[in-house]
C-alpha positions in Angstrom: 95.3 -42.0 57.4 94.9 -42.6 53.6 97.0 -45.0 52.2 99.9 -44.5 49.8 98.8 -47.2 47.3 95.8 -44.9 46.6 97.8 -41.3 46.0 98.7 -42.0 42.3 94.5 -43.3 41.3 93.3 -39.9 43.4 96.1 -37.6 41.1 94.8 -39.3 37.8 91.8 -38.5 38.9 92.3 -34.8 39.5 93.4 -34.5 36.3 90.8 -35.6 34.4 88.3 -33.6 36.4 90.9 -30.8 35.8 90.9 -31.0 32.0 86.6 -31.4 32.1 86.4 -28.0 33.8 88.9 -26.6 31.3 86.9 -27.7 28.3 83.9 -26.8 29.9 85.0 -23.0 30.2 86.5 -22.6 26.6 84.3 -20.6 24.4 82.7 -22.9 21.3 84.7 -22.2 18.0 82.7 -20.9 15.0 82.6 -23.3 11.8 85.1 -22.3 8.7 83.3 -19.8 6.0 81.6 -22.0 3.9 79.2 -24.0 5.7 75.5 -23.0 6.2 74.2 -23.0 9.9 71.9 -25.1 10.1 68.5 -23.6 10.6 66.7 -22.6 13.8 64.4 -25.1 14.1 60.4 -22.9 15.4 58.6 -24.4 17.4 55.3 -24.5 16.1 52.6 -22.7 17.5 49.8 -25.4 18.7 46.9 -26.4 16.4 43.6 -24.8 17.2 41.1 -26.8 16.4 38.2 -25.1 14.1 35.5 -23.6 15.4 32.7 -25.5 15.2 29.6 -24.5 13.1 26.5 -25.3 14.5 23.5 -25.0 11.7 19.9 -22.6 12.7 17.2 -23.8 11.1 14.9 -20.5 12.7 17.8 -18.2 11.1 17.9 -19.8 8.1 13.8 -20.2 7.7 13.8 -16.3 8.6 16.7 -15.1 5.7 14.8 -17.2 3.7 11.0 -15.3 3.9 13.0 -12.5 3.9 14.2 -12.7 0.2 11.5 -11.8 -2.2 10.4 -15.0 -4.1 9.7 -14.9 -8.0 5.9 -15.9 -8.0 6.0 -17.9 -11.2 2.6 -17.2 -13.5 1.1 -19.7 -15.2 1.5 -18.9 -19.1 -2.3 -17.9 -20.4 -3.5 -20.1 -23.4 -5.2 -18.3 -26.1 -7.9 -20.3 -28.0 -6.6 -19.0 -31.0 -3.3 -21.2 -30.1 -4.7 -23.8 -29.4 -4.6 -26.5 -32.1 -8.1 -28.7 -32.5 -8.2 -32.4 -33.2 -8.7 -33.9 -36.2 -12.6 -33.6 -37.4 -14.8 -35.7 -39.5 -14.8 -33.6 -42.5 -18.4 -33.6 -44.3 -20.6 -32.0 -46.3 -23.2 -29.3 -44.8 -26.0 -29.4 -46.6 -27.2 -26.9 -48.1 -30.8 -25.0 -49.5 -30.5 -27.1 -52.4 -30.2 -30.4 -50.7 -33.1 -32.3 -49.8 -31.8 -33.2 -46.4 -31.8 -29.5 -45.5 -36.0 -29.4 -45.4 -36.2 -33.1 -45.2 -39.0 -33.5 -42.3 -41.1 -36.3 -40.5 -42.9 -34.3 -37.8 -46.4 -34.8 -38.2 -48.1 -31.9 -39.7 -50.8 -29.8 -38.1 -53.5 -26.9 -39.5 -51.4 -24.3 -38.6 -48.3 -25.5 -41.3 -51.1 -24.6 -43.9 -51.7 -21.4 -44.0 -50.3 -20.3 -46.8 -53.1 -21.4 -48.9 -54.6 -19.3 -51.1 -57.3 -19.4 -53.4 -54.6 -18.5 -56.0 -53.1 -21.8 -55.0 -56.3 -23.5 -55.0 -56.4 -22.5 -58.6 -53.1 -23.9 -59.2 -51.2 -20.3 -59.2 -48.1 -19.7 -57.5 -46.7 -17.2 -56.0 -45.1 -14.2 -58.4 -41.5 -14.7 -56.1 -41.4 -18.3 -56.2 -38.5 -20.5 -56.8 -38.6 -23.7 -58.9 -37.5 -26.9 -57.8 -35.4 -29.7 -58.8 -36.5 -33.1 -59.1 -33.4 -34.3 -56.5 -34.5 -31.1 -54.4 -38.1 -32.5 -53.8 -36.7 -36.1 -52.6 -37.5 -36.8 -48.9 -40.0 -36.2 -46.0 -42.8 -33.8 -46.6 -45.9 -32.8 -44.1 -49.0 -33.6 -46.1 -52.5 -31.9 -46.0 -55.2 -34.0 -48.6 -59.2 -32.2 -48.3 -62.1 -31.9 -49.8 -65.8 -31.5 -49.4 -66.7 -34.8 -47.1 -63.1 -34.9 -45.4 -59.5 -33.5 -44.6 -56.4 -35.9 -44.0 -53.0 -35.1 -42.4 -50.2 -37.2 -43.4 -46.4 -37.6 -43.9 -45.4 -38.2 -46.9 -42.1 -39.3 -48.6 -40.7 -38.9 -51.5 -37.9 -41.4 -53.4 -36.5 -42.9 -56.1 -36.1 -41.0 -59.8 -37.2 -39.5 -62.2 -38.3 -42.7 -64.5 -38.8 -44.5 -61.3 -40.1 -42.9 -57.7 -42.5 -43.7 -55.4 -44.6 -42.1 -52.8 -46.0 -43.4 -49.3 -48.5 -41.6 -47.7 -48.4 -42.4 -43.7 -51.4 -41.1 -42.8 -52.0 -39.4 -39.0 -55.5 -38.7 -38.4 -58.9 -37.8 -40.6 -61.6 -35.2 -40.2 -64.9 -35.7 -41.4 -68.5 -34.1 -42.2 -67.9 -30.5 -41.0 -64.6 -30.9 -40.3 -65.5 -30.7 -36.3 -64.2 -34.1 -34.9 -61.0 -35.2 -35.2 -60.1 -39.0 -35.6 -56.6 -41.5 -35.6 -56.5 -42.5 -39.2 -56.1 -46.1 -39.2 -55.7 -46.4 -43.1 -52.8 -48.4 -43.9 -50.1 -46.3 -45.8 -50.5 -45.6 -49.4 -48.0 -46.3 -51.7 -48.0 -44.9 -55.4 -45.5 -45.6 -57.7 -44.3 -43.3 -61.0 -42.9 -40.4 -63.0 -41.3 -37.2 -63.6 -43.9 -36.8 -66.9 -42.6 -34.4 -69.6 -44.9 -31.5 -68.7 -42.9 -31.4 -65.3 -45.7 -33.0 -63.6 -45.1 -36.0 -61.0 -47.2 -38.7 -61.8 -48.4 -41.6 -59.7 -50.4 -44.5 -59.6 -51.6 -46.9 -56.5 -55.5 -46.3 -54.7 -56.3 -43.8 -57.0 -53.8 -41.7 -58.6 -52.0 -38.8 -57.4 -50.4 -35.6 -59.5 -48.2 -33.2 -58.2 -47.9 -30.1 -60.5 -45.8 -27.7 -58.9 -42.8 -28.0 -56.8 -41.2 -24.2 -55.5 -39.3 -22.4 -52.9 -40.0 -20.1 -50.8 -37.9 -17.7 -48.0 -36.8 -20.6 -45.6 -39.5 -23.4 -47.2 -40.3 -25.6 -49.7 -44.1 -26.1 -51.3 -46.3 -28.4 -53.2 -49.3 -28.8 -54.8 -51.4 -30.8 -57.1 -54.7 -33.6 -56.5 -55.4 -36.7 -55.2 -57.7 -39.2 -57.4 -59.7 -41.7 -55.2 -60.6 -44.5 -56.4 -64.3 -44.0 -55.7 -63.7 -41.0 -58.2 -63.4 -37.9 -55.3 -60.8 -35.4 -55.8 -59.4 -33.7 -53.3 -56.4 -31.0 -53.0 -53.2 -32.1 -52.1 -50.9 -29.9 -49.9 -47.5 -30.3 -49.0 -44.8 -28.4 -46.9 -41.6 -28.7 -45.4 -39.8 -28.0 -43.1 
């Protein structure tokens, strides 16, 4: 049996679930003109994480020999572009420089040939050049005979024309019939002179020695005059160079 002092709680609370089904069941009420709706909120589509991108070294050495490679050339130098170091600049010299037939090699039969009997007789040749004094400075090869001996020599030539000298180094003597050969032990000879005014070099030391004529000839240089021993031979004195 339900007690009377509970009826009027159980009818006020019938009515309230009464009105909460009520306002349940009404339809919602749109919004006055005027105001925006608000906006539908999207529901984002999940992130996808990026493929990842894994690297081929074989693929990428194979596109690689694929692709036709510039072959680089090497730029040709032409001599002609090719710019040369400072140089010692001198003076060549020249046929009319004694250093061009200057000579020290010592002489042998076969550099006198060329005489003649012409030049025996103190002739030269019809196509002969005349020398210089400056011209005949220097080393000469040196051929002195007559009838008891023949001498090979060096000889050099120096100084000027009021004041020159020549030394005779002599290389080895033949005597009597000219068949043995011999060292020439002679110490050197040195004469000491002129240019005279006939042209003629003049010198004095053992003996005296004259040189009358000093030419040129094709690619060498001649001499000839006497030698004046003391013992009072005279022999023919040859010179040549180169």
């Amino acid at each position: 049996m339900i007690s009377s002092k509970l009826v009027p709680v159980l009818a006020v609370i019938d009515a309230i679930l009464l009105g909460v089904i009520l306002f349940a069941g009404r339809p919602a009420q749109a919004k006055p003109s005027g105001q925006q709706a608000a906006p539908a909120v999207t529901e984002e589509a999940p992130y996808e994480a990026a493929s990842e991108v894994t690297y081929d070294a074989a693929s990428e050495a194979a596109e690689w020999e694929e692709e036709p490679q510039e072959e680089t050339v090497p730029e040709t130098v032409v001599a002609e572009d090719i710019v040369p170091e400072a140089e010692v600049s001198y003076d060549e010299p020249t046929e009319t420089d004694a250093a061009y037939f200057d000579t020290s090699e010592p002489p042998t039969m076969a550099d006198f040939m060329w005489i003649t009997p012409d030049i025996l007789n103190g002739i030269c040749p019809p196509d002969e050049q005349a020398m210089m004094f400056d011209e005949a400075l220097g080393g000469w090869k040196c051929y002195v005979f007559d009838e008891y001996a023949e001498r090979f020599a060096n000889m050099y030539f120096e100084g000027a024309e009021d004041d020159l000298t020549l030394t005779f180094d002599w290389g080895y003597i033949s005597v009597g019939v000219y068949e043995d050969v011999y060292d020439d032990t002679t110490p050197d000879f040195v004469y000491h002179g002129t240019l005279a005014s006939s042209g003629n070099v003049e010198a004095d030391g053992s003996g005296r020695v004259v040189l009358t004529d000093f030419y040129r000839l094709d690619d060498h240089q001649y001499a000839f005059g006497s030698m004046y021993w003391p013992d009072g031979v005279t022999s023919h004195l040859m010179l040549v160079r180169p």
